[in-house]
VOVOPA-40644 format. One line per 2 residues: number of its first residue (from 1); their letters; for each residue y, x, z of N, C-alpha, C. Coordinates in Angstrom, 3 decimals, decimal comma, padded with zeros to 6 digits. Layout:
# residues N
NUM> a> Y X Z Y X Z Y X Z; ...
***
This chain:
# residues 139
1> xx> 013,005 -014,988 000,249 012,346 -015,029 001,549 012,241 -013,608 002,097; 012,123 -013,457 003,624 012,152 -012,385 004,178 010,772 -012,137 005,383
3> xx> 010,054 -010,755 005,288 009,188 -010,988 006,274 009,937 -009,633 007,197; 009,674 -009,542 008,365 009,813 -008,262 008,899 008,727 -007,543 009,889
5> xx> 008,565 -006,198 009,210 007,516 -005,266 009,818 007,524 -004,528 010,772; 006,500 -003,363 011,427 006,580 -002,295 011,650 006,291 -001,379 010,880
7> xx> 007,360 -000,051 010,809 007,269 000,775 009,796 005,916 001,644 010,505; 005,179 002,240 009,641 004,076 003,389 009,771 004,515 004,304 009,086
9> xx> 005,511 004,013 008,121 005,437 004,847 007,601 006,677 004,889 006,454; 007,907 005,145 006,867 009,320 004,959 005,854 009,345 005,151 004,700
11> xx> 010,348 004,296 003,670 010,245 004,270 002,749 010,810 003,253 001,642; 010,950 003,319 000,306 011,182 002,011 -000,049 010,615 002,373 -001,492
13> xx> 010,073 000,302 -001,861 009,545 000,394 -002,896 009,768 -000,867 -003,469; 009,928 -001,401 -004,842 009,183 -002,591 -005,374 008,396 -002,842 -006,297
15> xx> 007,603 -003,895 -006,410 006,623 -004,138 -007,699 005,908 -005,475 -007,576; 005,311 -005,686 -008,484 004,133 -007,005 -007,865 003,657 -006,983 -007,014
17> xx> 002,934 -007,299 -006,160 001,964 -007,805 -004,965 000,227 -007,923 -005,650; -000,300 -007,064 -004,830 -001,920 -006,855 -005,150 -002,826 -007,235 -003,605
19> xx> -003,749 -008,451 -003,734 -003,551 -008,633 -002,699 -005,514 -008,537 -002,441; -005,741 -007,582 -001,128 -007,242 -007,418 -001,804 -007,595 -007,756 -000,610
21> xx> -009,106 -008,623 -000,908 -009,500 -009,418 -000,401 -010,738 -009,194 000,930; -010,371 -007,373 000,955 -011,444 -006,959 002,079 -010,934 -005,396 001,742
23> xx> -011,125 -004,826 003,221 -010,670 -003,548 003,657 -010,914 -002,530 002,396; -010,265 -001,548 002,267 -010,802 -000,469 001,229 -010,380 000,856 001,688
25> xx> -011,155 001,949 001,169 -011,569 003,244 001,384 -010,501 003,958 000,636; -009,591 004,636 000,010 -009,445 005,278 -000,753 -009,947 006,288 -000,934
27> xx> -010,820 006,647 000,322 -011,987 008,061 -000,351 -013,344 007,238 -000,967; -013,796 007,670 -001,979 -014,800 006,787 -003,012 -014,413 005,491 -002,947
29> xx> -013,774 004,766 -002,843 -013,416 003,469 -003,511 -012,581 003,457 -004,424; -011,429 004,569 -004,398 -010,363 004,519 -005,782 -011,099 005,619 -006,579
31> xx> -009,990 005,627 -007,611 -010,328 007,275 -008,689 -009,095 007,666 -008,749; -008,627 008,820 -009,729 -007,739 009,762 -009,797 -006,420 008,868 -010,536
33> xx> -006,999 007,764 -011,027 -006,402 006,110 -012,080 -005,686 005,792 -010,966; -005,697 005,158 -009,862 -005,572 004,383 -009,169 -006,042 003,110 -009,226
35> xx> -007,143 003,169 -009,605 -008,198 001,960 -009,792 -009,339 001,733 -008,616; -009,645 000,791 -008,284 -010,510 000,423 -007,208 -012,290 000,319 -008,154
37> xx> -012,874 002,019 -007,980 -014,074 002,030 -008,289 -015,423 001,453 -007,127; -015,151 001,377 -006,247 -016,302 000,417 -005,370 -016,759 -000,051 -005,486
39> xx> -018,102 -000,137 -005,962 -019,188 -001,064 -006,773 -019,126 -002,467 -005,819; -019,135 -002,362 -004,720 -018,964 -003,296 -003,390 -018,141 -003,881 -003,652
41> xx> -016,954 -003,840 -003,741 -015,461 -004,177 -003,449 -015,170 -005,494 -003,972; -015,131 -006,350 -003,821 -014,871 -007,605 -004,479 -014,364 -007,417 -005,377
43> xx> -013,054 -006,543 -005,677 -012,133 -006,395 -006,789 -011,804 -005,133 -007,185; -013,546 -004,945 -007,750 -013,793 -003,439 -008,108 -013,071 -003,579 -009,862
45> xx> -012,491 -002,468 -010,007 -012,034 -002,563 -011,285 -010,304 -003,338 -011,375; -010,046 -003,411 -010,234 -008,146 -003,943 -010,520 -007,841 -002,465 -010,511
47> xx> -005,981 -002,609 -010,465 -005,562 -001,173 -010,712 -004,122 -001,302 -009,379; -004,325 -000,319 -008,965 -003,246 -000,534 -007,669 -002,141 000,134 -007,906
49> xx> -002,304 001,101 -008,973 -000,786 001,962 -009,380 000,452 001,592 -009,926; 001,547 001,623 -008,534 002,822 000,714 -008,810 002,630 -000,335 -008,386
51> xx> 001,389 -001,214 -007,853 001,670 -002,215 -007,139 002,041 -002,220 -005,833; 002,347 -003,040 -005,114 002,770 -003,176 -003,668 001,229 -003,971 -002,754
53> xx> 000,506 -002,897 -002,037 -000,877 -002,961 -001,837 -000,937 -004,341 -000,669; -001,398 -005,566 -000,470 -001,583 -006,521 000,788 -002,776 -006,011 001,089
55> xx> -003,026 -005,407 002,263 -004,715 -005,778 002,857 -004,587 -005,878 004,176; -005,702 -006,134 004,514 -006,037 -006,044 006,472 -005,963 -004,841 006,646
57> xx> -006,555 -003,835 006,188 -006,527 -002,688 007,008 -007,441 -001,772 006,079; -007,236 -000,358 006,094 -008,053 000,690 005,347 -009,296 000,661 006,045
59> xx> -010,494 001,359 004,843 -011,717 001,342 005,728 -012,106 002,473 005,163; -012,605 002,931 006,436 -013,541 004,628 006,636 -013,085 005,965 007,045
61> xx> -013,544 006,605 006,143 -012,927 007,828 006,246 -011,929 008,489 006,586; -011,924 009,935 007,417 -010,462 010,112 007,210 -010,201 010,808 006,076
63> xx> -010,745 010,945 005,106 -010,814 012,043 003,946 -009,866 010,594 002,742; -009,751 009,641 003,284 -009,060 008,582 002,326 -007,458 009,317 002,663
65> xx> -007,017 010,374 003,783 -005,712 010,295 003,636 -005,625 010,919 002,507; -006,270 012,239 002,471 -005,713 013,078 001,297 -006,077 013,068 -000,133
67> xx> -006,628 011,878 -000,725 -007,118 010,834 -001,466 -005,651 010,645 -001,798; -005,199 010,009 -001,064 -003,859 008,784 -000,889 -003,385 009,714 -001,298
69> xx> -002,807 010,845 -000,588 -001,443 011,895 -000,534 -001,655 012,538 -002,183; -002,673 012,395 -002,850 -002,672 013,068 -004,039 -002,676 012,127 -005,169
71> xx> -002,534 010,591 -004,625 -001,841 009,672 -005,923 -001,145 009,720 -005,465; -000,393 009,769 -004,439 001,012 009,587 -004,888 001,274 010,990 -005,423
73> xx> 000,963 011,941 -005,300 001,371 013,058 -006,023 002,121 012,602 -007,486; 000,650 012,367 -007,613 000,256 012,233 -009,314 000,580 010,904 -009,624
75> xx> 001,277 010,179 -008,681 001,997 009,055 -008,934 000,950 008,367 -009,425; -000,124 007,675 -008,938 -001,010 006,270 -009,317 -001,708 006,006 -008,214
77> xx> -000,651 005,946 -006,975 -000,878 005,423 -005,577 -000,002 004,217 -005,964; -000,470 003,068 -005,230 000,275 002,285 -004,739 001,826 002,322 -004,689
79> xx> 003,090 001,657 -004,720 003,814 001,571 -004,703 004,623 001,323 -003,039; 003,792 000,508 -002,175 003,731 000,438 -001,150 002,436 000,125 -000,762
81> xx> 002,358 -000,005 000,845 001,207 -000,350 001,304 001,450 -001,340 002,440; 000,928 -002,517 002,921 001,241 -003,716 003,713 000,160 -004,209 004,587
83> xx> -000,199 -003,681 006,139 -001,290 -003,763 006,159 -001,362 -005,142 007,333; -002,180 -006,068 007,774 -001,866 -006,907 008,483 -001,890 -006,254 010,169
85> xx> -002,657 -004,856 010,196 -002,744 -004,073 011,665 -003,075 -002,788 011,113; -002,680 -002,140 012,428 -002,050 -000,559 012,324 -003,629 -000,081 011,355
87> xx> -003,485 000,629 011,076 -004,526 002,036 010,481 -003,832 003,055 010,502; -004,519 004,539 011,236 -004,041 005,849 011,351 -004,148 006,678 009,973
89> xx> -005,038 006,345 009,307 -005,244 007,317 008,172 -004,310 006,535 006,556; -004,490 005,693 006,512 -002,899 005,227 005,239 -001,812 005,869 005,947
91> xx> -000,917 006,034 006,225 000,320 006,719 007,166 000,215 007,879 006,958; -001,103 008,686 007,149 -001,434 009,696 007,377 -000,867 010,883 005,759
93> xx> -001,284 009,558 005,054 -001,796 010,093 003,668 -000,337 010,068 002,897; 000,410 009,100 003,432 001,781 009,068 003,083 002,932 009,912 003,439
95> xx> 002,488 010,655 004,620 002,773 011,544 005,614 002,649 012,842 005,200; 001,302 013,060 004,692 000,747 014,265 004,256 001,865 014,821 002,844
97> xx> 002,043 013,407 001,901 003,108 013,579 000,600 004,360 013,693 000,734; 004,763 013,401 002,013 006,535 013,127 002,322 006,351 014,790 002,370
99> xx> 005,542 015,336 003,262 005,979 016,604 003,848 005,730 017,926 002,820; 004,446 017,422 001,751 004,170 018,237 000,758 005,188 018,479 -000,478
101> xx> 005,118 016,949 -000,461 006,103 016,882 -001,896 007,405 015,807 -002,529; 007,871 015,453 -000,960 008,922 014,901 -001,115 009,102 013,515 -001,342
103> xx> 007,619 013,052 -001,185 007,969 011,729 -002,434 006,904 010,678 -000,882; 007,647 009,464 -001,091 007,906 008,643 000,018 007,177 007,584 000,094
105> xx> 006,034 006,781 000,340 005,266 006,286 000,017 005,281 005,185 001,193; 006,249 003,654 001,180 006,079 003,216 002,735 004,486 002,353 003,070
107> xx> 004,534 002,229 004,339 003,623 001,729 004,988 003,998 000,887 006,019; 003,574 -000,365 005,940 004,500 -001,415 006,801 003,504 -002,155 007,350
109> xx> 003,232 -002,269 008,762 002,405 -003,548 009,361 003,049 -004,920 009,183; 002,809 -005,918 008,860 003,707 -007,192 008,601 002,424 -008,394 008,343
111> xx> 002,819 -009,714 008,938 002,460 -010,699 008,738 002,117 -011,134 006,976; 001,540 -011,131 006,309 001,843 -010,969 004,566 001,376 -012,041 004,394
113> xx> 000,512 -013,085 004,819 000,257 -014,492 004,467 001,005 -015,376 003,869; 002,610 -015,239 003,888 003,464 -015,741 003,161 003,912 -015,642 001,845
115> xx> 003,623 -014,014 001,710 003,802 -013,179 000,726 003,180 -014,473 -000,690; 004,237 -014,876 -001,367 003,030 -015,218 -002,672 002,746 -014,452 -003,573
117> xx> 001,636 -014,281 -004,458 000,885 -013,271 -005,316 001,779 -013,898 -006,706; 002,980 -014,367 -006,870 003,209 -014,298 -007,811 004,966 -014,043 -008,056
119> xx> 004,695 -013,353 -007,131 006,332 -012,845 -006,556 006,845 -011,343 -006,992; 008,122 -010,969 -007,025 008,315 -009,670 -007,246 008,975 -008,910 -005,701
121> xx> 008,563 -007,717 -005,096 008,225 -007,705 -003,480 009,505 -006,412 -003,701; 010,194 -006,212 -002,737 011,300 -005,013 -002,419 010,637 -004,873 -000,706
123> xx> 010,299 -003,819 -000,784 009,757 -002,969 000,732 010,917 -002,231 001,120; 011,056 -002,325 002,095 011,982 -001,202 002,545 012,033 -001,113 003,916
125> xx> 011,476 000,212 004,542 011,029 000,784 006,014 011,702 001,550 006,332; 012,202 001,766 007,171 013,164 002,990 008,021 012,235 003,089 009,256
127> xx> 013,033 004,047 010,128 012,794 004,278 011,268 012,574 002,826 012,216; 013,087 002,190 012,505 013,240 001,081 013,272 012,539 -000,518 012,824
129> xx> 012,909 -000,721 011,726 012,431 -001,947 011,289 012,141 -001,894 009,702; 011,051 -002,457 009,087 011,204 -003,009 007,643 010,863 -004,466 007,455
131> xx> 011,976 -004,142 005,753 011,310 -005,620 005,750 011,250 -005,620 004,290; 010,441 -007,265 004,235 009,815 -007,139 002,668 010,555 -008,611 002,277
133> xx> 011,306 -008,294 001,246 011,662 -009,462 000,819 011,143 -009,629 -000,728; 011,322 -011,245 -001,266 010,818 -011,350 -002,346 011,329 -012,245 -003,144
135> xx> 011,106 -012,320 -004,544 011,686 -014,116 -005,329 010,201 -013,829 -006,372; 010,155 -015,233 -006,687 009,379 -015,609 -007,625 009,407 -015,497 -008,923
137> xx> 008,860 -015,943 -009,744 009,261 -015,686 -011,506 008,912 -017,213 -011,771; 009,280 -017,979 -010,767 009,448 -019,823 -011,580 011,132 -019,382 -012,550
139> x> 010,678 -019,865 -013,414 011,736 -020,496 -014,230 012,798 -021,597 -013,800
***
């Protein structure tokens, strides 16, 4: 199956699908892990590093970009990010790492309701269009 996005932010990635169930911060909601510490967070304690992130949209701060830009540094950011509407500061943070340190982190607005959580996800954003395709692990 195929969905198609707007890129925020170019790139390509794949991995599982993490699909969280209310906006998140990456300034004080993750740690240096890539784990979701937010005592709040519905799904405080999953781990987002190497997954392919589903949410509505980032929440708060703008201090979550450079949060972001320093897992992916240190590589235990997200694998991608999939948001259902724009946010300025995820992009930002992906933006901040392309230009620091080379390393490419996409960000895709896209319909993801289709997406199933038990799928293996290939992102891939350019300039113009992305898209996320996927297959399952039925036997």
């Amino acid at each position: 199956m195929i969905v198609h996005g707007r890129t925020l932010h170019p790139g390509a990635a794949s991995g599982v699908p993490i699909r969280l169930t209310a906006p998140l911060s990456f300034w004080g909601g993750t740690d240096a892990s890539g784990r979701i510490v937010d005592a709040h967070h519905p799904q405080c304690g999953a781990i987002l590093t190497g997954r392919i992130l589903l949410m509505e949209s980032g929440r708060g701060s703008s201090s979550a970009s450079s949060v972001l830009a320093e897992q992916i540094r240190a590589r235990t950011a997200p694998a991608a990010i999939v948001l259902a509407r724009p946010d300025p500061i995820i992009p930002l943070g992906a933006l901040v790492a392309a230009e620091l340190y080379n390393l490419f982190l996409p960000v895709v607005v896209a319909p993801y309701d289709t997406i199933p959580d038990d799928a293996f996800l290939q992102v891939a954003a350019n300039r113009e269009v992305s898209t996320i395709r996927w297959s399952t692990f039925d036997a």
